[in-house]
C-alpha positions in Angstrom: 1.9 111.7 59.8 3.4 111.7 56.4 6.9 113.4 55.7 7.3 114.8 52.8 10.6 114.7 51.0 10.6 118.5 51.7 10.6 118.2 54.7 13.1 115.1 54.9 15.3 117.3 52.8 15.0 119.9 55.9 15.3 117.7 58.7 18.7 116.2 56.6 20.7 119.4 56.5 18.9 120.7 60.4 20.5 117.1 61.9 24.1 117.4 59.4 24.2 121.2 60.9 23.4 120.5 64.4 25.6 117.3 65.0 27.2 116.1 61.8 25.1 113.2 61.6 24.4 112.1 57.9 20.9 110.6 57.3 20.4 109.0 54.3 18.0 109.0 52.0 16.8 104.7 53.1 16.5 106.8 56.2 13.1 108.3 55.7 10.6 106.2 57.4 13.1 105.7 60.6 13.0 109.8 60.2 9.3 110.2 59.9 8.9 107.5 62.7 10.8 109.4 65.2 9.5 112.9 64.4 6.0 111.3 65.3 7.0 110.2 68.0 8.3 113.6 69.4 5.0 115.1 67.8 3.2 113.3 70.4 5.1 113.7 73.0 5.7 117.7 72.5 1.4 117.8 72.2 1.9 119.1 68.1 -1.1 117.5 66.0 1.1 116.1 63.2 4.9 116.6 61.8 4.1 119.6 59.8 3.3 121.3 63.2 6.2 120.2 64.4 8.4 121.1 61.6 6.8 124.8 61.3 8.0 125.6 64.7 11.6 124.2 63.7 11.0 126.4 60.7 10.3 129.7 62.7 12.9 128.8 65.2 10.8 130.2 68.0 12.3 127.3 70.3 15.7 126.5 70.6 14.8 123.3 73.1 12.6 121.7 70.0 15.5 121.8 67.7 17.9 120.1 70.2 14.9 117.6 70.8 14.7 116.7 67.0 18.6 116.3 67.0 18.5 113.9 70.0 15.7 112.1 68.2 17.8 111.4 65.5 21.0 110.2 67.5 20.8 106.4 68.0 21.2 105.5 71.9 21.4 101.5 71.1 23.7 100.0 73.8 23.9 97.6 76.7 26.7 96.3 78.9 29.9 95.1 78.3 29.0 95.7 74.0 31.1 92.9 72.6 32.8 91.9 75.5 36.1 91.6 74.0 37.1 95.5 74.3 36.5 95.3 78.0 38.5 91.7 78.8 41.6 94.0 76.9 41.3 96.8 79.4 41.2 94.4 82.2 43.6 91.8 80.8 46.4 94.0 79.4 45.8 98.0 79.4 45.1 98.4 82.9 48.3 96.2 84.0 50.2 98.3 81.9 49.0 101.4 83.3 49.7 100.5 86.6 53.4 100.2 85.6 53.3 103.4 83.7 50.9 105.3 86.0 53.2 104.3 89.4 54.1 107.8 89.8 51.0 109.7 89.5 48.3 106.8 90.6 45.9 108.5 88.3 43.7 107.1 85.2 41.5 108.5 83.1 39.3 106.9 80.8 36.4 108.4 78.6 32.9 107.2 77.2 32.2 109.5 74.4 28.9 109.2 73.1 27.9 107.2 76.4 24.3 107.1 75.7 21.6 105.5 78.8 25.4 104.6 80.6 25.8 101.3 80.4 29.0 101.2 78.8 30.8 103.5 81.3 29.6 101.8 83.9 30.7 98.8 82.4 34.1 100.3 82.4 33.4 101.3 85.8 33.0 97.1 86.9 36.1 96.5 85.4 38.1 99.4 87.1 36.6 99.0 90.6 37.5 95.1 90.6 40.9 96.2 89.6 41.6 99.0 91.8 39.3 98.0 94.8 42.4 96.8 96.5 44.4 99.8 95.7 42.6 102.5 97.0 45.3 105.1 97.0 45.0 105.0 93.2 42.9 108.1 91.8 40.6 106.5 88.9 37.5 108.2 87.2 35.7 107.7 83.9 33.8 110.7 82.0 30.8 109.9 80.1 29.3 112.4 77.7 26.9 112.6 74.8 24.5 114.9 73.0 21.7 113.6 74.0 20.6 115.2 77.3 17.3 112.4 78.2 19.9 109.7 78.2 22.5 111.1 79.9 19.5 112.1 82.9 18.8 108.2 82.4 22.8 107.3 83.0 22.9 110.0 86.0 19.8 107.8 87.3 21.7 104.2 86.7 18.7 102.7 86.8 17.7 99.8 84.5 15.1 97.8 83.7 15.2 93.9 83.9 15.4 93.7 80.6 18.4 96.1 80.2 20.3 94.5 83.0 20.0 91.0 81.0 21.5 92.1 78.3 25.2 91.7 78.4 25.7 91.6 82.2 26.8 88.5 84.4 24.1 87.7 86.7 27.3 87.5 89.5 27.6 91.5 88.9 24.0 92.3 88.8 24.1 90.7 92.5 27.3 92.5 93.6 27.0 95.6 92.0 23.2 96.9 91.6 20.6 96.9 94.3 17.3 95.2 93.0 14.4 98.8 93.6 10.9 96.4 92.6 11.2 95.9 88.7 14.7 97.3 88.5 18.3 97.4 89.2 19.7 100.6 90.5 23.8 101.2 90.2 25.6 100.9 93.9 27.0 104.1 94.4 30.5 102.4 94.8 30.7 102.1 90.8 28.5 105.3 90.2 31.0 107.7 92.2 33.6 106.4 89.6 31.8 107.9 86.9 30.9 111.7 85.7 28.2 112.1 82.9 28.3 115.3 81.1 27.2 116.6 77.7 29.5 117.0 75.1 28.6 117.5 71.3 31.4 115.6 69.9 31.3 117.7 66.3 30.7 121.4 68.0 34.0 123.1 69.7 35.0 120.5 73.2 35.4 122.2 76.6 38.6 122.0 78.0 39.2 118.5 79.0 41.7 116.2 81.1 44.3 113.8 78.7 43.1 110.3 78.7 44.5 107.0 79.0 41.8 105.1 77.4 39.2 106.1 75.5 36.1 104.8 73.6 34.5 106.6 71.0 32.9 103.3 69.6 29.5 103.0 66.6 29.5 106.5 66.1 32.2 107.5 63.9 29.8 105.7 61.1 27.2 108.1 61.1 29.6 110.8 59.9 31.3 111.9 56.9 35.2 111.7 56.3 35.8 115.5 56.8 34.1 115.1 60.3 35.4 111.9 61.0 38.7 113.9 60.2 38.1 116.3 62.8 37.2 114.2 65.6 40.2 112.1 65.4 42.6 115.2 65.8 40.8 116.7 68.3 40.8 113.0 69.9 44.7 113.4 69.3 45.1 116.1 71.9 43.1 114.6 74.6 44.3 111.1 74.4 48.3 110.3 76.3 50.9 109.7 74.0 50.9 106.1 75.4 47.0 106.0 75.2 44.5 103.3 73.6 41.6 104.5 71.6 38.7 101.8 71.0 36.7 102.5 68.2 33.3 100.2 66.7 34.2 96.9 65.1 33.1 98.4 61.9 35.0 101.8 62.3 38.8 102.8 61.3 41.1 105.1 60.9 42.8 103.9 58.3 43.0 106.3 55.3 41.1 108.9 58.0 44.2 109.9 60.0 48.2 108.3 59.4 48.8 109.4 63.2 46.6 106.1 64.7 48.2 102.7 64.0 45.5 99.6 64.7 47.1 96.9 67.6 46.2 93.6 68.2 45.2 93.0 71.8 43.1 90.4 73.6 41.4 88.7 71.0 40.0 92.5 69.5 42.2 95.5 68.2 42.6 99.1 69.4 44.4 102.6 67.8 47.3 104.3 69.3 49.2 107.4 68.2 52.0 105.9 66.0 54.9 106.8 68.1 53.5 105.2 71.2 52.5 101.9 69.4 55.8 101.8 67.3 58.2 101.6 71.0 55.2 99.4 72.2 55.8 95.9 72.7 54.2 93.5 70.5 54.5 91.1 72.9 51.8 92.9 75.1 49.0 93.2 72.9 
């Protein structure tokens, strides 16, 4: 199932239309790889099939399914550990100072993927506020890609996904072993609401956030889009906010209103007027 640099050349601008997402050219074999895959798995003979239907745009569903093959769903819980230990060390104490009115937080998973990472969050929130039930916390989870999110909706895990990242005292307390695999309690699941979002198309409406992580995506975009997503991420993040990009992602040079912070042995973004009254002392 060779791909022809034609039809790279097609699939290139079809993925940088649909999503934003830039494939380059070192990308080709991962490209062909993939589209062979979904060749297969759609009952086409070879990629050419599979492109000639893209190409006569008889099916909407294909093209989304080529899109999604492209997206890279790569995660497992508690990613790096060190974002997480902030929210539980120092954000989440400082929200429930600055929250005491309300007793509501909101955090986000953009670009959630199979779930784990939300319902990483999820851990850490419930062991927070388990004792304070009067408190009104929820995470949203989104992403393009619709066979992960029905994955994350699922929360269930193979043994191999479950050893990666998570502490063999929370697989006990929070999953519930099904033969081969580890299903989510429903005590963390009802924390969390999966939905899909295309981060570079128009965003729904949607509720401000007090946290947010948006983290190894921004990389597979260019500056103009990387531009766009951090205002839009300006209007749905609270003045007082923390946004938690990828350890290889910025802002800097991308959009003056973020200033990075120090906090918990890793670093965070928050709009410049919030960090500048923030106390250095807390991150």
């Amino acid at each position: 199932m060779v791909l022809t640099f034609a039809d790279f050349e097609y699939v290139r601008h079809l993925v940088r239309d649909q999503a934003a997402i830039v494939l380059e050219p070192e990308k080709h074999y991962l490209v062909e790889a993939r589209l062979g895959r979904l060749a297969q798995r759609e009952g086409l003979g070879s990629i050419p099939e599979l492109l000639g239907q893209l190409r006569r745009r008889t099916d909407a569903t294909l093209t989304a399914k080529v899109v999604e093959a492209m997206t890279t769903t790569e995660t497992y819980f508690f990613r790096d550990h060190k974002p997480f230990e902030a929210v539980r060390r120092v954000i989440l104490p400082a929200l429930l100072a600055a929250r005491a009115d309300t007793r509501r937080v909101r955090l986000w998973s953009a670009a959630c993927s199979t779930g784990q990472e939300a319902y990483s969050l999820a851990i850490v929130l419930h062991e927070f506020f388990g004792a304070r039930p009067e408190w009104d916390v929820q995470i949203l989870a989104t992403d393009i890609n619709c066979d992960v999110l029905e994955q994350a909706r699922e929360g269930c895990y193979g043994q191999l996904e479950v050893n990666r990242g998570l502490p063999a005292a929370m697989l006990v307390r929070y999953f519930q072993q099904q033969g081969s695999h580890w299903r989510v309690k429903e005590e963390i699941q009802r924390l969390v609401k999966f939905e899909v979002l295309n981060l570079t198309k128009p965003w729904p409406s949607l509720p401000s956030f007090d946290v947010i992580f948006l983290r190894n995506v921004m990389i597979y975009f260019d500056l103009a889009t990387k531009q766009q997503i951090l205002a839009r991420l300006r209007r749905v993040l609270r003045p007082d906010g923390y946004l938690f990009l990828g350890g290889a992602e910025t802002t800097l040079n991308i959009d003056d209103a973020f200033q990075r912070e120090d906090m918990a042995g890793t670093s965070c973004y928050r709009l410049r007027s919030a960090g500048q009254a923030h106390s250095a002392s807390q991150c």
